[in-house]
LUMNU-746092 format. One record per residue (C-alpha): x, y, z; residue number from 1; residue in three letters. Coordinates in nm, 2 decimals. Example, Ala and Ser with C-alpha at 12.3 -4.5 7.8 and 13.67 -1.06 7.14 Angstrom:
<pt c1="1.23" c2="-0.45" c3="0.78" seq="1" type="ala"/>
<pt c1="1.37" c2="-0.11" c3="0.71" seq="2" type="ser"/>
# end
This chain:
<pt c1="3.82" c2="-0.97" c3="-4.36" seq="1" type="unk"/>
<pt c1="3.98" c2="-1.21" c3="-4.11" seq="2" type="unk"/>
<pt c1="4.38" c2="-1.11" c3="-4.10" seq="3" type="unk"/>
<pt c1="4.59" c2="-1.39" c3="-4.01" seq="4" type="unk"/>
<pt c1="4.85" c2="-1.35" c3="-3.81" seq="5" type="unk"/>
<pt c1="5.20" c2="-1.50" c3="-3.88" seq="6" type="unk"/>
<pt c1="5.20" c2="-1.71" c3="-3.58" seq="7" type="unk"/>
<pt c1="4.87" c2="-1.87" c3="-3.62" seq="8" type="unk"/>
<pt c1="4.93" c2="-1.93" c3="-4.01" seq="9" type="unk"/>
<pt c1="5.28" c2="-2.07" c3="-3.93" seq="10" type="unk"/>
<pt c1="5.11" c2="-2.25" c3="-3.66" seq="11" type="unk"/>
<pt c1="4.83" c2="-2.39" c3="-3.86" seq="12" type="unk"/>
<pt c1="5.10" c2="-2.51" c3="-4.15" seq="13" type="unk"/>
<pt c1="5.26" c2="-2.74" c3="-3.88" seq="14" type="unk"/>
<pt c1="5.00" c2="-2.89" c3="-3.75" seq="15" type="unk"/>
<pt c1="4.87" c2="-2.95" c3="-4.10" seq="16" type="unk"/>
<pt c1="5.24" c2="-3.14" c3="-4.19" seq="17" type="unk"/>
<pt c1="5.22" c2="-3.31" c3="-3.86" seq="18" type="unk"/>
<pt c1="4.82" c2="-3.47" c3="-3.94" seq="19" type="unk"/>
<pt c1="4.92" c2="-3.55" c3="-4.33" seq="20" type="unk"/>
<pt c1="5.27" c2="-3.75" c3="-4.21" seq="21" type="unk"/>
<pt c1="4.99" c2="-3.94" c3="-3.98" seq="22" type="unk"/>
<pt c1="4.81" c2="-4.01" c3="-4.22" seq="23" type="unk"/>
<pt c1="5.04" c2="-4.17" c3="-4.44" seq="24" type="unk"/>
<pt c1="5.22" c2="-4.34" c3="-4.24" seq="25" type="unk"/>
<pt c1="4.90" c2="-4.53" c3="-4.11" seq="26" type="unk"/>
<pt c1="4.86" c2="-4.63" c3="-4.47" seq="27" type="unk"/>
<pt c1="5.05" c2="-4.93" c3="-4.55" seq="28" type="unk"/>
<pt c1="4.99" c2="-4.83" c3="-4.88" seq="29" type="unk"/>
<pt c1="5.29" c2="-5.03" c3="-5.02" seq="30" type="unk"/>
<pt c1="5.08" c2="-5.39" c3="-5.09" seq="31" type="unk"/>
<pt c1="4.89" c2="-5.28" c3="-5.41" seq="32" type="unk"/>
<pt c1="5.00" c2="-5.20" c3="-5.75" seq="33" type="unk"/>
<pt c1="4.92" c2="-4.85" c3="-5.90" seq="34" type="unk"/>
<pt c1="4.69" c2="-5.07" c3="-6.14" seq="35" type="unk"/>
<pt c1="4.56" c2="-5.28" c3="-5.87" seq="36" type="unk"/>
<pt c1="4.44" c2="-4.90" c3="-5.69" seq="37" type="unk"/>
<pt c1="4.36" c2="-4.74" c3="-6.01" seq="38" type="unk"/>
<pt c1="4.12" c2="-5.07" c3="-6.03" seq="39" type="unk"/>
<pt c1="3.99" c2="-5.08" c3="-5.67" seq="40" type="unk"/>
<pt c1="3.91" c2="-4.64" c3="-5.71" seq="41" type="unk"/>
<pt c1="3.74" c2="-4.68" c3="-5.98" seq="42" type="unk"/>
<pt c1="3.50" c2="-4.96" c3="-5.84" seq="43" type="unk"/>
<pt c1="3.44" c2="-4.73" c3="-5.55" seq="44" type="unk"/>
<pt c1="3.66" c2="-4.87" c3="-5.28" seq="45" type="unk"/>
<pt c1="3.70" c2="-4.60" c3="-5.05" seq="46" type="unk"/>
<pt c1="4.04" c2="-4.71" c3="-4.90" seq="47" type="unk"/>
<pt c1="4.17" c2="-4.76" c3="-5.27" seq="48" type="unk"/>
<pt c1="4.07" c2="-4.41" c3="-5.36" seq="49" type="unk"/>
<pt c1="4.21" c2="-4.23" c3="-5.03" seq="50" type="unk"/>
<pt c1="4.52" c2="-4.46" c3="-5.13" seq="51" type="unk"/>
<pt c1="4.53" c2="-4.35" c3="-5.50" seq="52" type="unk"/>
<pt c1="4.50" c2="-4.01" c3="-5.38" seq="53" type="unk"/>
<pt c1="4.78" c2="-3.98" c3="-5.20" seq="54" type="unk"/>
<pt c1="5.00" c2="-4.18" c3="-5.49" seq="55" type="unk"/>
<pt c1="4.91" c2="-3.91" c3="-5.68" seq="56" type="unk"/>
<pt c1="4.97" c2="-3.63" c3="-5.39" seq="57" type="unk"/>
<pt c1="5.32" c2="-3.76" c3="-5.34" seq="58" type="unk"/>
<pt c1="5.43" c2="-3.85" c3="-5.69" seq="59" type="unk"/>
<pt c1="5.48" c2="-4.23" c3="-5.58" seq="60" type="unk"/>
<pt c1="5.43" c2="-4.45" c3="-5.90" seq="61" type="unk"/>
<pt c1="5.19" c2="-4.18" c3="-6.09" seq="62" type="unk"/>
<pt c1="5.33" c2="-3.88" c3="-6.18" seq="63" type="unk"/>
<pt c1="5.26" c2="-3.60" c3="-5.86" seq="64" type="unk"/>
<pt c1="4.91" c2="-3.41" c3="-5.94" seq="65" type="unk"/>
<pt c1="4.76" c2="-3.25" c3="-5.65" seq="66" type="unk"/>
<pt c1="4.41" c2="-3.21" c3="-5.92" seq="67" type="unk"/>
<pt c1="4.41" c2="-3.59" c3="-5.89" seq="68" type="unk"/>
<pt c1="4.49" c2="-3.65" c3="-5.54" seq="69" type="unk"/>
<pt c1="4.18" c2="-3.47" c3="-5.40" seq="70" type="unk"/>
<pt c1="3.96" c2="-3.60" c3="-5.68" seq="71" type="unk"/>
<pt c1="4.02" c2="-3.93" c3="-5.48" seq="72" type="unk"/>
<pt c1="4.01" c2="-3.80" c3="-5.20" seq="73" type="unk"/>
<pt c1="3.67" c2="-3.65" c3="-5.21" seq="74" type="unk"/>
<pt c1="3.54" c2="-3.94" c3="-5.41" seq="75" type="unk"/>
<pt c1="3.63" c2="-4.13" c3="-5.06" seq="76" type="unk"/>
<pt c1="3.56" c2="-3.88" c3="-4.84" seq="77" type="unk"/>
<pt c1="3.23" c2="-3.86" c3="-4.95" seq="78" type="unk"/>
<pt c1="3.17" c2="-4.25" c3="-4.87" seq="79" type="unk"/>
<pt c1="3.25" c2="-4.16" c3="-4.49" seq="80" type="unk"/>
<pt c1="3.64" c2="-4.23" c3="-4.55" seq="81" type="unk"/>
<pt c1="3.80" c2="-3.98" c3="-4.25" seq="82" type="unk"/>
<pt c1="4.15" c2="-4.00" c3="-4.36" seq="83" type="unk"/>
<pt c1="4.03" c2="-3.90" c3="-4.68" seq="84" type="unk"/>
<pt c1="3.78" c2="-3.63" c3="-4.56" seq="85" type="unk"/>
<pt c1="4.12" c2="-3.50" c3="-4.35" seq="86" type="unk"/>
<pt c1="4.27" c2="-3.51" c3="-4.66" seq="87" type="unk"/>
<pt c1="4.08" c2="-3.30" c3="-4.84" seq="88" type="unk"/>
<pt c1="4.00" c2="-3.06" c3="-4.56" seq="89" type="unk"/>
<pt c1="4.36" c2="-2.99" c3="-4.55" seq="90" type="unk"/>
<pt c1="4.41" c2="-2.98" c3="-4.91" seq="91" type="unk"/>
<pt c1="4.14" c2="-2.68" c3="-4.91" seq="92" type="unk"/>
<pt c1="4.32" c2="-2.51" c3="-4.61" seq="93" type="unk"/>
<pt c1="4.64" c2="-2.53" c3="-4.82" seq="94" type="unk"/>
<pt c1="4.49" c2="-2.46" c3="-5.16" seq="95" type="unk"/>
<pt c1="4.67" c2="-2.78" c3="-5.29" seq="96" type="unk"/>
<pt c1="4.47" c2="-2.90" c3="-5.59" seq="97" type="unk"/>
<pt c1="4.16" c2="-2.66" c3="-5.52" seq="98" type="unk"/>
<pt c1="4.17" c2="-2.30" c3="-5.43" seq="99" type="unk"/>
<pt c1="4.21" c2="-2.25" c3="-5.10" seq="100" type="unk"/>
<pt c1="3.92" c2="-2.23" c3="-4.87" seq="101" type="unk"/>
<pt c1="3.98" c2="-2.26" c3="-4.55" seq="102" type="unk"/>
<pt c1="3.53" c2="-2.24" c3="-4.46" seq="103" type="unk"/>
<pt c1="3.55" c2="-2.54" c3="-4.65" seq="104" type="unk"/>
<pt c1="3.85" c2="-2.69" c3="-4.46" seq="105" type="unk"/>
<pt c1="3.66" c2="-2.65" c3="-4.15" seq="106" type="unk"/>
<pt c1="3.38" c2="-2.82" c3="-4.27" seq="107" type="unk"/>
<pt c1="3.55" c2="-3.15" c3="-4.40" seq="108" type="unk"/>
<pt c1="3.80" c2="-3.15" c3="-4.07" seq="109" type="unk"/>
<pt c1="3.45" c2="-3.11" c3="-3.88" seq="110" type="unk"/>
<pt c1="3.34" c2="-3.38" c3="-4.06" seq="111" type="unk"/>
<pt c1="3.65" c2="-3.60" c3="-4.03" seq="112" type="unk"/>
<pt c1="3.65" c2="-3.54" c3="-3.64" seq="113" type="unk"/>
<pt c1="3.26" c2="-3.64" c3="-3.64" seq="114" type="unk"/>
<pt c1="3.40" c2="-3.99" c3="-3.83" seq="115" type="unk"/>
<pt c1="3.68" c2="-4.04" c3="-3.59" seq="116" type="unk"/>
<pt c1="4.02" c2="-4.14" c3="-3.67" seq="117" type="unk"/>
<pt c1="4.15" c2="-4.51" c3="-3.66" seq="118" type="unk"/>
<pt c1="4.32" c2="-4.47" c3="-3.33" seq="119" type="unk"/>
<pt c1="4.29" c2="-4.23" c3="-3.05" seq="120" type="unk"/>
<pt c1="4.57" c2="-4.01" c3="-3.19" seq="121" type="unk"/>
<pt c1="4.46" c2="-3.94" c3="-3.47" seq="122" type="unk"/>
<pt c1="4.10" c2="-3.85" c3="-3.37" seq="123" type="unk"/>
<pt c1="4.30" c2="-3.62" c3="-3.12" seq="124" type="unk"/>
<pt c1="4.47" c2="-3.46" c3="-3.43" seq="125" type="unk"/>
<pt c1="4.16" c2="-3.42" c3="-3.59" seq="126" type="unk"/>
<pt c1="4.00" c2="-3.17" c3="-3.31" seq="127" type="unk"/>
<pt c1="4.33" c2="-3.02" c3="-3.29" seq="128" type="unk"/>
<pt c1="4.35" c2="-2.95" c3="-3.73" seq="129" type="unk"/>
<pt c1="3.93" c2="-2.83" c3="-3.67" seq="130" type="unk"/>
<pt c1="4.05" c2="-2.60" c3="-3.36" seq="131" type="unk"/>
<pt c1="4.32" c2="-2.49" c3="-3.57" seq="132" type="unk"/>
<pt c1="4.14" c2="-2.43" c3="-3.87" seq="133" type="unk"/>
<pt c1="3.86" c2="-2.23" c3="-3.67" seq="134" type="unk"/>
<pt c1="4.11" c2="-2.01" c3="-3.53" seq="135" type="unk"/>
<pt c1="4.17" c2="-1.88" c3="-3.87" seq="136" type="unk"/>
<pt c1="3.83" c2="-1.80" c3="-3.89" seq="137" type="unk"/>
<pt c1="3.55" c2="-1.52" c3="-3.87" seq="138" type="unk"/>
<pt c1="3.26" c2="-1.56" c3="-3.67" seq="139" type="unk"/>
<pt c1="3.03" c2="-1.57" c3="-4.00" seq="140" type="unk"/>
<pt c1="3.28" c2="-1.83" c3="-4.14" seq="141" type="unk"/>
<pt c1="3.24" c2="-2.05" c3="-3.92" seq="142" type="unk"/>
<pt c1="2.90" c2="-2.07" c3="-3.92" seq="143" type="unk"/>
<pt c1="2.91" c2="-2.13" c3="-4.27" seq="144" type="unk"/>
<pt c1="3.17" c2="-2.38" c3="-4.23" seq="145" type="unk"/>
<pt c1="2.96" c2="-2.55" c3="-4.00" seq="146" type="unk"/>
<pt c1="2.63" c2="-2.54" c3="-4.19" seq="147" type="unk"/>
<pt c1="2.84" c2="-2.68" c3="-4.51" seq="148" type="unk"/>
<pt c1="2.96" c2="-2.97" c3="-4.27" seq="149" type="unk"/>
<pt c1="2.58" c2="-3.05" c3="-4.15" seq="150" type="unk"/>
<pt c1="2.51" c2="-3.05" c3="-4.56" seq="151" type="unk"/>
<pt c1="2.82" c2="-3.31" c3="-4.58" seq="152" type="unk"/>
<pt c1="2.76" c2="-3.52" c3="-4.33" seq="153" type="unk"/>
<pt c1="2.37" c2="-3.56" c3="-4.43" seq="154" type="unk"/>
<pt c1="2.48" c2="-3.66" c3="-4.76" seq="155" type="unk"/>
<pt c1="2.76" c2="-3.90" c3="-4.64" seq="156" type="unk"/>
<pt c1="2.49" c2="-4.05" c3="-4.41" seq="157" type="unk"/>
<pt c1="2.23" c2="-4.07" c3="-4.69" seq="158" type="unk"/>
<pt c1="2.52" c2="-4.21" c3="-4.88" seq="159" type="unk"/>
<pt c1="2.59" c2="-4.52" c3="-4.61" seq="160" type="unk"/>
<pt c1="2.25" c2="-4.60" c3="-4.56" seq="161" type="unk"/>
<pt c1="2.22" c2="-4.68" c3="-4.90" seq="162" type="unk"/>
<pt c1="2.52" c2="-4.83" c3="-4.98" seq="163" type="unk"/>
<pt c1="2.45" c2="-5.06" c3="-4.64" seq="164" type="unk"/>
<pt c1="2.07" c2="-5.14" c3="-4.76" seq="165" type="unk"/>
<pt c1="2.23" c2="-5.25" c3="-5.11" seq="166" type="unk"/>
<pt c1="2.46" c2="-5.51" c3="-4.92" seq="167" type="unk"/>
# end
């Protein structure tokens, strides 16, 4: 079993604050009703999901439920959304609205780094979260976390091809 040491885990933790306050801050979340997002999730806007998601993860005009926040944020990150897939790779390495898992952190923040982030910063703080995540790892986790991410990312690309032949 992999034992984590205080300093990594406390280490991990920070970094994992540091990429969510990113996040949300590159959000501009404040244009659209919690009505207008509910309407825009459910439709299959991938923005309006990640946005729902964290509504829901920080209790801002919904009522806080972590269950609901990464049911957006998968729904999203499985359209390709990399805020959302960082999302939901660091609710599993937190074990905020699933059980914590931190194989399948590493695979979504694998994932999320494959995406690339919006600006150069915040693709830098996803390779930092995935190095971060991977140092809490065994060898054979990793290898699983990586084999779950080539899964993902097939899908997610299976996903965009035909969401882009549709259009």
């Amino acid at each position: 079993m992999n034992r984590k040491t205080p300093t990594t885990t406390i280490g991990l933790l920070l970094l994992i604050a540091l990429v969510i306050g990113a996040c949300q801050q590159a959000t501009g979340q404040a244009t659209l009703t919690i009505e207008e997002l509910q309407q825009q999730a459910e439709a299959g806007d991938a923005e309006a999901q990640y946005l729902l998601g964290l509504a829901y993860y920080d209790g801002e005009g919904v009522l806080k439920n972590w269950n609901q926040a990464t049911h957006w944020w998968r729904k999203a990150a499985e359209q390709g959304h990399a805020k959302a897939q960082i999302a939901l790779g660091l609710a599993y390495a937190r074990g905020t609205g699933v059980e914590q898992d931190f194989t399948e952190a590493y695979a979504w923040a694998i994932i999320a780094q494959a995406t690339g982030g919006e600006t150069e910063e915040q693709t830098e703080d996803m390779r930092e979260l995935t190095n971060g995540i991977q140092n809490e790892l065994t060898p054979a986790q990793i290898e699983r976390g990586q084999q779950r991410a080539k899964e993902l990312y097939e899908q997610i690309q299976a996903y965009i091809a035909q969401r882009d032949q549709a259009n």
